[in-house]
C-alpha positions as CSV (number, residue, x, y, z in Angstrom):
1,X,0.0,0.0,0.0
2,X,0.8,3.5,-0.6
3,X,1.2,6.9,1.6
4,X,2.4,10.0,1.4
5,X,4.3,11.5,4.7
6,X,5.7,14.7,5.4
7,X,6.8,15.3,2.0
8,X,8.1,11.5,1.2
9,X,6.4,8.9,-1.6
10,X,6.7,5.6,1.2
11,X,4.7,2.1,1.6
12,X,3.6,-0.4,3.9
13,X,2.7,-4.3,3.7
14,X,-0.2,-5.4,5.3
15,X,-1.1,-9.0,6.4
16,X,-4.9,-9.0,7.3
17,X,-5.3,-12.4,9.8
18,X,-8.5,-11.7,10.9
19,X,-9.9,-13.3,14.3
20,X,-8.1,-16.6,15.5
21,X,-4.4,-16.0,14.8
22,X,-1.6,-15.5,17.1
23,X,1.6,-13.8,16.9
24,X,5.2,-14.2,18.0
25,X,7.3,-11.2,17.5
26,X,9.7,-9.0,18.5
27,X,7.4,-5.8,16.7
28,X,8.2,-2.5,17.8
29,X,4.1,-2.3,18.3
30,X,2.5,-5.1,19.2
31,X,5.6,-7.5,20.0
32,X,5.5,-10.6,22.2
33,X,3.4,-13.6,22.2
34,X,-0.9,-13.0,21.6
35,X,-3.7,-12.9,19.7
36,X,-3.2,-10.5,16.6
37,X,-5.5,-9.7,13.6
38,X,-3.1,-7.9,11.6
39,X,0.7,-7.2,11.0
40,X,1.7,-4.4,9.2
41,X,5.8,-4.4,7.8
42,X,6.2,0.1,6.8
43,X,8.6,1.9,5.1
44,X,9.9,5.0,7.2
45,X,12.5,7.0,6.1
46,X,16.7,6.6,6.2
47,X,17.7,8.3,9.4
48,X,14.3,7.9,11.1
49,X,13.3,11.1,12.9
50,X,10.9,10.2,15.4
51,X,11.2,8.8,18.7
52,X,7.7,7.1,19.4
53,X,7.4,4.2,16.7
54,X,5.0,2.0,17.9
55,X,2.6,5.4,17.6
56,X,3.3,6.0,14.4
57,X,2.4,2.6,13.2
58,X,-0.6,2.8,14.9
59,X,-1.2,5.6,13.0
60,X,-0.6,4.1,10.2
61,X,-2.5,1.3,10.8
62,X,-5.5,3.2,11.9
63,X,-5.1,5.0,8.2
64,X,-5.2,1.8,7.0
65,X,-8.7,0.6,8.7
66,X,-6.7,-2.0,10.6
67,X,-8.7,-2.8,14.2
68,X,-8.0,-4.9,16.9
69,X,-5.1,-5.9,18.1
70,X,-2.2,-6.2,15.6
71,X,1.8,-6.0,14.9
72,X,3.7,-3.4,13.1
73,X,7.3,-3.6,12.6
74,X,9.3,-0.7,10.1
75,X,12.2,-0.8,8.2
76,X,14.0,2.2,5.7
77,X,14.5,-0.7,3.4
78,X,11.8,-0.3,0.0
79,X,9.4,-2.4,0.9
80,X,8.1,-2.7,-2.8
81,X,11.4,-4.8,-3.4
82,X,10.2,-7.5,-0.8
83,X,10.5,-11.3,-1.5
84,X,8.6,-14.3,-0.8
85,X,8.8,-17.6,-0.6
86,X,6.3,-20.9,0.4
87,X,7.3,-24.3,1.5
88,X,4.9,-26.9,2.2
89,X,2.4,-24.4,3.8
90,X,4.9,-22.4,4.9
91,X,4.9,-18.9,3.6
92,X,8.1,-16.1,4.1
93,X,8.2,-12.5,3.5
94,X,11.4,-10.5,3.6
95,X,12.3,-7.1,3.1
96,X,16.0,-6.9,3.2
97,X,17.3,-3.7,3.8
98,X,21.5,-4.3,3.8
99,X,22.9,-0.5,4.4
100,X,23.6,-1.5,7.5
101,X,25.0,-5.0,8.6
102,X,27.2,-7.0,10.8
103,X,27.5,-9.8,13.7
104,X,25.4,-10.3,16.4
105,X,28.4,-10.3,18.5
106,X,30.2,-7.0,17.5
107,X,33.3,-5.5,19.8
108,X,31.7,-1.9,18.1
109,X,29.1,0.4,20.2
110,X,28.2,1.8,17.0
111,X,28.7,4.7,14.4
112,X,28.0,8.0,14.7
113,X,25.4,10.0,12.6
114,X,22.3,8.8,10.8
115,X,22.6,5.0,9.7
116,X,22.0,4.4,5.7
117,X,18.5,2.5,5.3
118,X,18.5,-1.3,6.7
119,X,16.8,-3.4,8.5
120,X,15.7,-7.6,7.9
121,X,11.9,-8.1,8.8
122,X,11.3,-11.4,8.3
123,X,6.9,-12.4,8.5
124,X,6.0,-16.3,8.1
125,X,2.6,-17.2,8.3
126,X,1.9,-21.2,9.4
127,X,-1.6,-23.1,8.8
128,X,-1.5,-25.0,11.6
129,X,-1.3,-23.9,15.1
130,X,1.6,-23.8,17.9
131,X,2.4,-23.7,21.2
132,X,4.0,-21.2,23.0
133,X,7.2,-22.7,23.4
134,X,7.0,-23.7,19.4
135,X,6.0,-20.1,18.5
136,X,9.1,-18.8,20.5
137,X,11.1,-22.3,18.7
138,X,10.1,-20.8,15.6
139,X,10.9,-17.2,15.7
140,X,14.7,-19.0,16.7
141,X,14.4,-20.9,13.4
142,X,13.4,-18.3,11.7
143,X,16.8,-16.2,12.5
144,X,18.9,-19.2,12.1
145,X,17.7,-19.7,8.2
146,X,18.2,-15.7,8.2
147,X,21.9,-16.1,8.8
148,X,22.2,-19.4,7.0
149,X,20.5,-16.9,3.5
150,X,23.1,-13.9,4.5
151,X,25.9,-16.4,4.4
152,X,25.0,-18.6,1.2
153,X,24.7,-14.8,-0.3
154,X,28.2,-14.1,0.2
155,X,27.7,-11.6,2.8
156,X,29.4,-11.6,6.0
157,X,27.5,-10.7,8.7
158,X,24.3,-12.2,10.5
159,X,21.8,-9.4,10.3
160,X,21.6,-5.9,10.8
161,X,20.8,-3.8,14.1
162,X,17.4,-3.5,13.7
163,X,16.2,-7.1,12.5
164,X,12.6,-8.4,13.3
165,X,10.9,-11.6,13.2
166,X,6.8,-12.1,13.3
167,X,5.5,-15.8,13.4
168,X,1.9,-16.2,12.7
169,X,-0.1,-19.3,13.5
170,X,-4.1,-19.8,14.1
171,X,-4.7,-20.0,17.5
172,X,-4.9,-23.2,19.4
173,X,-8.5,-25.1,19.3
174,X,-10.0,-28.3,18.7
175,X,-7.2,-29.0,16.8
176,X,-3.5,-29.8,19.4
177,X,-1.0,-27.5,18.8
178,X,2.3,-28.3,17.3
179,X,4.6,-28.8,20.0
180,X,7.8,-28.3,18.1
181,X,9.0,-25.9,15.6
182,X,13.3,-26.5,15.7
183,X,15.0,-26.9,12.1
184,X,14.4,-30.5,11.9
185,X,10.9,-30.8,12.9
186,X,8.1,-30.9,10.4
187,X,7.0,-27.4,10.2
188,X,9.8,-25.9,11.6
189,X,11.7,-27.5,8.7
190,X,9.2,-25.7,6.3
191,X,9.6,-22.5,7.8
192,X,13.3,-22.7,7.3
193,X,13.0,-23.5,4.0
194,X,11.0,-20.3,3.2
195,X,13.0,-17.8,4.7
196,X,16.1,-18.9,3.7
197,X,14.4,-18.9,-0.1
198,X,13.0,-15.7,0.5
199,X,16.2,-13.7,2.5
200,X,18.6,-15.4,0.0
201,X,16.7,-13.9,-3.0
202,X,16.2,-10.3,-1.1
203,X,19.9,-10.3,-0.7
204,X,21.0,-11.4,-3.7
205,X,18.9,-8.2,-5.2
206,X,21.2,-6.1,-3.4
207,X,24.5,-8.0,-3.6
């Protein structure tokens, strides 16, 4: 989707759940483990002026028509150039924004000034639901295929600052929840696949 703010051309992704889903994220709005109707992935600008995110994608995400409760992540990365990938059910989006990269571990505090535009957010969506422990399993697979993708890419680093990870699933009913969702379990093996697909071709685009 499309918006116009304070004098820039950006856009936003939208995933409209509906009723019955829950989310596992670390979202700047909405982040944690609960039920969610909506995420929403937006494009802010490089060098991000403002210091109350999770209100401006609420914002945005009342502009939208989005109700209830939901997850917004951001990114300075062009959305429009996003990639996705589906595996056996299992369906990855990425947007890959690479300005800024590095290891997990870094010696560095930082640099100073405005950082170019970056950010990984990663959203899978699942058809069958998880426990808690599996949701939490599967936001750690999810970053392990990340890094897998980065390296296979030629890049070296594991991420950038600013990475974020939603893991959408319906919501536990009649139905038992997967209790598992490692690398090597059956969905969790899925999900691998598809964001490794879908951050492999996202950085590849920029490589």
């Amino acid at each position: 989707m499309a918006r116009h703010e304070d004098g820039a051309d950006l856009h936003h992704l939208v995933w409209r759940l509906g009723p019955g889903w829950r989310v596992c994220s670390s979202a700047v709005l909405g982040g944690g483990i609960g039920p969610r109707e909506w995420i929403l992935n937006a494009q802010v600008p490089g060098g991000y002026p403002r210091l109350d995110p999770d209100r401006h994608l609420a914002e945005i995400a009342a502009a939208e028509g989005l109700t209830g409760p939901g997850a917004g992540l951001m990114t300075a990365a062009d959305v429009t150039a996003h990639t996705r990938a589906t595996d056996g059910g299992a369906t990855a989006t990425a947007t890959c924004g690479l300005g800024v990269r590095g290891w997990a571990a870094a010696p560095a505090e930082g640099t100073p000034g405005p950082p170019p535009p970056g950010t990984i957010n990663i959203v899978v969506t699942l058809p069958v639901p998880l426990s808690d422990a599996a949701l939490v399993n599967a936001v750690a697979t999810a970053t392990e295929a990340k890094v897998q993708a980065l390296l296979d890419a030629g890049l070296d680093c594991s991420g950038t600052p600013t990475d974020a990870v939603c893991v959408a699933a319906p919501a536990p009913g009649p139905r038992l929840a997967e209790p598992f969702a490692g690398p090597r379990s059956r969905w969790g093996a899925r999900l691998a696949r598809a964001v490794h697909a879908a951050v492999l071709d996202g950085a590849r685009r920029q490589s």
